[in-house]
Structures are given as C-alpha cells and as structure tokens.
Biotite code that builds the C-alpha atoms (Angstrom):
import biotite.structure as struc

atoms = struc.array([
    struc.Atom([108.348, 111.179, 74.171], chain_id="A", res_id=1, res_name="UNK", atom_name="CA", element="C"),
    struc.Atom([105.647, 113.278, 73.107], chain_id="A", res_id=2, res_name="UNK", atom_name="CA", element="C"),
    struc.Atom([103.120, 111.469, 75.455], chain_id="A", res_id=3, res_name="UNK", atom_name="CA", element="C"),
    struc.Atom([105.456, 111.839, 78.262], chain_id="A", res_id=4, res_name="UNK", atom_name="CA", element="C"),
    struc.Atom([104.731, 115.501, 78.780], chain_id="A", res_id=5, res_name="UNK", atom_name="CA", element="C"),
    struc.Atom([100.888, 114.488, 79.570], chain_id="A", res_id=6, res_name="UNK", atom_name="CA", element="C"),
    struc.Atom([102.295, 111.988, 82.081], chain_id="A", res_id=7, res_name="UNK", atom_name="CA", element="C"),
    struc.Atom([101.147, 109.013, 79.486], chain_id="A", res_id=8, res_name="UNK", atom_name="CA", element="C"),
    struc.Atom([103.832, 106.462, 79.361], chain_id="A", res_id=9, res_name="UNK", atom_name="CA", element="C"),
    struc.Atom([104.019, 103.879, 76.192], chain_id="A", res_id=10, res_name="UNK", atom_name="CA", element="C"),
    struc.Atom([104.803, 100.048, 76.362], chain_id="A", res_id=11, res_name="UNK", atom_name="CA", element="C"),
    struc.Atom([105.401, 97.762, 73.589], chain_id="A", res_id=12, res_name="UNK", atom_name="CA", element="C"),
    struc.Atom([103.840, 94.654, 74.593], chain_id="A", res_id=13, res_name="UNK", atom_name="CA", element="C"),
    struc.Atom([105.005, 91.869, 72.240], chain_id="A", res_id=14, res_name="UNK", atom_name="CA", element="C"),
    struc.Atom([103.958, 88.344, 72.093], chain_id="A", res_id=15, res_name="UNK", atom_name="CA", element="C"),
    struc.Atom([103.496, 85.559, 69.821], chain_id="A", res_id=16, res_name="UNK", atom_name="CA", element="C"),
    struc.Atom([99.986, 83.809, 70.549], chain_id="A", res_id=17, res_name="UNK", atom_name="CA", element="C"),
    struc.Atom([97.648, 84.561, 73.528], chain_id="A", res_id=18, res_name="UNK", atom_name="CA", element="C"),
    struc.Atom([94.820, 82.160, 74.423], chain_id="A", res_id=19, res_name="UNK", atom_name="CA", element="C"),
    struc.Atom([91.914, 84.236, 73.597], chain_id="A", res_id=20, res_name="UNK", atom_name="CA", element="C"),
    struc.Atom([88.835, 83.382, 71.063], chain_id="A", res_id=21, res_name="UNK", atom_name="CA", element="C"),
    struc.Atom([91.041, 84.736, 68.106], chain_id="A", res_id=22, res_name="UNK", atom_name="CA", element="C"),
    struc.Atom([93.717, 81.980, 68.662], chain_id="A", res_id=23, res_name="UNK", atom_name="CA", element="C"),
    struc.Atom([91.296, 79.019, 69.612], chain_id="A", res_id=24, res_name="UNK", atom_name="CA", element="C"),
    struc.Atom([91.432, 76.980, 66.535], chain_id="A", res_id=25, res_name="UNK", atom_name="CA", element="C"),
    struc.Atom([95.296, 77.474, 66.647], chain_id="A", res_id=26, res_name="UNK", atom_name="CA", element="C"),
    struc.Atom([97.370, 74.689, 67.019], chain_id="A", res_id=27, res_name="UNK", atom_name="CA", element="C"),
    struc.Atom([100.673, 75.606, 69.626], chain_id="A", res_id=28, res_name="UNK", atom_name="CA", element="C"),
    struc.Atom([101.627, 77.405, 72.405], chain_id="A", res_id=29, res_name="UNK", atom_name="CA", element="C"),
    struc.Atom([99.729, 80.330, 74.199], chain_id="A", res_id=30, res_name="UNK", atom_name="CA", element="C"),
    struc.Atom([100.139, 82.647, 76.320], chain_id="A", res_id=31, res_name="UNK", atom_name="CA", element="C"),
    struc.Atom([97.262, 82.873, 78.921], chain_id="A", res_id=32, res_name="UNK", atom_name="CA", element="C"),
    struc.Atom([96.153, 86.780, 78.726], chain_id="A", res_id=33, res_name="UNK", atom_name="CA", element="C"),
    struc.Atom([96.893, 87.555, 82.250], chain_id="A", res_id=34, res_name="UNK", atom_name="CA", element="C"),
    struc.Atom([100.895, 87.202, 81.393], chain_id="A", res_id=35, res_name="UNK", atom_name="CA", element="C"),
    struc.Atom([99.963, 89.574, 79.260], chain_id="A", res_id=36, res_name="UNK", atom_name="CA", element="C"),
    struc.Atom([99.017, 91.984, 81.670], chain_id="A", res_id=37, res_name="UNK", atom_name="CA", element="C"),
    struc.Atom([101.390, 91.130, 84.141], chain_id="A", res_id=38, res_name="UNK", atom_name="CA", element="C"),
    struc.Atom([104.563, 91.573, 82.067], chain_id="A", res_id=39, res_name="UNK", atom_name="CA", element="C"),
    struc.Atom([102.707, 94.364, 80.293], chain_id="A", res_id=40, res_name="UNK", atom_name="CA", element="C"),
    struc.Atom([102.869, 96.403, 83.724], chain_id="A", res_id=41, res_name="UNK", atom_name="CA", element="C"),
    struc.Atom([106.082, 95.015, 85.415], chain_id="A", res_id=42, res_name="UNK", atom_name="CA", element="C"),
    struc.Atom([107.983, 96.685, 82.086], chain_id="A", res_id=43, res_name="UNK", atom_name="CA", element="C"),
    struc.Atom([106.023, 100.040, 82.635], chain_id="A", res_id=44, res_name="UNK", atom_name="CA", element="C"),
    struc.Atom([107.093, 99.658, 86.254], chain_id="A", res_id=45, res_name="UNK", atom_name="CA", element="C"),
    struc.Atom([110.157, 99.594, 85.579], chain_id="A", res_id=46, res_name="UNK", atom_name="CA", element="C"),
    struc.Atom([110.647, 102.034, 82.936], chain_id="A", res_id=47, res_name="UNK", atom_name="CA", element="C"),
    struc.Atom([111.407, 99.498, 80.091], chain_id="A", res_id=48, res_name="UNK", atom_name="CA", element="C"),
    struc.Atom([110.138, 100.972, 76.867], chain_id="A", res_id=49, res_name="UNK", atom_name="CA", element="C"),
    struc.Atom([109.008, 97.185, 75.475], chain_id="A", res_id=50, res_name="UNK", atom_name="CA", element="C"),
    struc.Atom([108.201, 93.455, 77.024], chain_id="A", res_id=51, res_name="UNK", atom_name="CA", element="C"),
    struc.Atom([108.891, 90.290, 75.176], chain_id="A", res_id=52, res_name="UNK", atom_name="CA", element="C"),
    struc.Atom([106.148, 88.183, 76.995], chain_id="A", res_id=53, res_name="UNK", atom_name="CA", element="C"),
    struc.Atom([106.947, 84.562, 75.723], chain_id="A", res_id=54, res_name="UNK", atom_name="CA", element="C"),
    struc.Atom([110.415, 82.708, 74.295], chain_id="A", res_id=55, res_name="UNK", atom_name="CA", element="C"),
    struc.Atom([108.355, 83.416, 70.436], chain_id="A", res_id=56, res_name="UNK", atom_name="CA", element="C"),
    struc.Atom([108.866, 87.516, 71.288], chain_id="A", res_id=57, res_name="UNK", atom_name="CA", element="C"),
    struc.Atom([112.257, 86.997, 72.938], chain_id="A", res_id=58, res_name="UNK", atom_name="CA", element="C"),
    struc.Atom([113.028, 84.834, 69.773], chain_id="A", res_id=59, res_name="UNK", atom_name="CA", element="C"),
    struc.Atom([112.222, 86.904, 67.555], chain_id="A", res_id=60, res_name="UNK", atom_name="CA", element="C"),
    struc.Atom([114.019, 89.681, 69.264], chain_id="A", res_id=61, res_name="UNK", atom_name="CA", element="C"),
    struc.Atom([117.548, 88.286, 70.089], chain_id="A", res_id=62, res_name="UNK", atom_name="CA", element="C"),
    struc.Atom([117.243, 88.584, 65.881], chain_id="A", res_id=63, res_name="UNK", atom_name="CA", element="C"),
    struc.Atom([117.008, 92.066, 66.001], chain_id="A", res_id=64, res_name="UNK", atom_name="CA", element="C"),
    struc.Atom([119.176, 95.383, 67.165], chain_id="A", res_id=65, res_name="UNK", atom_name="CA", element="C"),
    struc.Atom([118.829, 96.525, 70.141], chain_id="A", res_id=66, res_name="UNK", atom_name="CA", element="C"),
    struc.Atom([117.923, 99.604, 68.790], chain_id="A", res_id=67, res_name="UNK", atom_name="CA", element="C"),
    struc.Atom([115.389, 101.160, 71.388], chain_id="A", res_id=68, res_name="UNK", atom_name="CA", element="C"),
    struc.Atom([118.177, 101.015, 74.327], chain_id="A", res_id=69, res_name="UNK", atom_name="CA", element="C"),
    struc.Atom([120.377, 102.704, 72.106], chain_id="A", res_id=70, res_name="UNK", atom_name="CA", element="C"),
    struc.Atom([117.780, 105.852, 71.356], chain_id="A", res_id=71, res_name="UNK", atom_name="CA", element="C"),
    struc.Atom([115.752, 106.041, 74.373], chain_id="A", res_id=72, res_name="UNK", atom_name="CA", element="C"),
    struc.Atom([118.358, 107.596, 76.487], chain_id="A", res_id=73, res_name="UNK", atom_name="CA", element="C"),
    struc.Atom([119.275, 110.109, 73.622], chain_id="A", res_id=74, res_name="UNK", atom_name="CA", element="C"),
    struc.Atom([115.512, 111.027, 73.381], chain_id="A", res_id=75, res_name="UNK", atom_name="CA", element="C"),
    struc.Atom([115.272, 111.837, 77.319], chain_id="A", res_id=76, res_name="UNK", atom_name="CA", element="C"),
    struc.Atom([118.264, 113.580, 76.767], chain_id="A", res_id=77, res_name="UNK", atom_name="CA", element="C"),
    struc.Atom([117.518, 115.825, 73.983], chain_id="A", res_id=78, res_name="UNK", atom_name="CA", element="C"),
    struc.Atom([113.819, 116.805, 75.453], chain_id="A", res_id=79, res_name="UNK", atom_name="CA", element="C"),
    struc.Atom([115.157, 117.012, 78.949], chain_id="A", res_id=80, res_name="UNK", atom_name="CA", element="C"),
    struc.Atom([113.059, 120.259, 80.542], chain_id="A", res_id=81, res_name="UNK", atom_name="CA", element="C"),
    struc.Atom([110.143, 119.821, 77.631], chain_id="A", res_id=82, res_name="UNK", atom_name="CA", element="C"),
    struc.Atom([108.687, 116.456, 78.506], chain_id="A", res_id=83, res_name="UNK", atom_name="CA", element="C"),
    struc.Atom([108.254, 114.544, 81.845], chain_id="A", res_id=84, res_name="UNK", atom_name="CA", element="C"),
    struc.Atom([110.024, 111.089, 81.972], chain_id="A", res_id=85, res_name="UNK", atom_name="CA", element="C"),
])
C-alpha cells in the first residue's frame, strides 16, 4: 500500500522450481522461466496481489487462508485518498 502512492505496484510471484542453473542438478518438475514472467505480469494486469505459477504453488496454497483477499480490499479502503491503487 505504501508503494502504491509512487505508482509501484507489488506481486507475489510464487513457484516451486524454475529451470534455471540453480535447479539443474534437481531431479522433478520445472517451470521454464518465461511462465514466470508471463504469469508474473498477467496477475499485475489484473490487479491480483499474488500468482501461483505451477500446481506445487497452487498446492501449497489451497493449504493456506485466503488471507490476502480478505485484507486487500480493507487496505484500499482504509488509505482511500492517501495512496493510488
């Protein structure tokens, strides 16, 4: 929210392993980096606050609350005037 004012806007990118030289020696799946990037900006596009870039990060998150849908839109609210969103 803070950002916002400057007219920076934040994604969470998550994702389990992308196929990059830090990964190579990995056995599994991978993501190839340009998914990355691709669901990276399609979220900031449209004004999602994360993106879950593989089934590992969607996995992982149908295990957690939902928590940032829940206090985005009280955030926007409460610094409605102060920050651009």
């Amino acid at each position: 929210m803070e950002l916002a004012g400057q007219g920076t806007e934040v994604v969470g990118v998550h994702v389990g392993y992308v196929d990059t030289d830090l990964v190579r020696e990995l056995e599994g799946d991978k993501v190839a980096p340009e998914q990355v990037v691709t669901a990276a900006l399609d979220a900031l596009a449209a004004g999602e606050p994360e993106a879950l870039v593989d089934d590992l990060a969607r996995t992982v998150k149908a295990g957690l609350p939902d928590a940032q849908h829940l206090i985005y839109p009280g955030l926007r609210e409460r610094f409605a005037g102060t920050v651009r969103v």
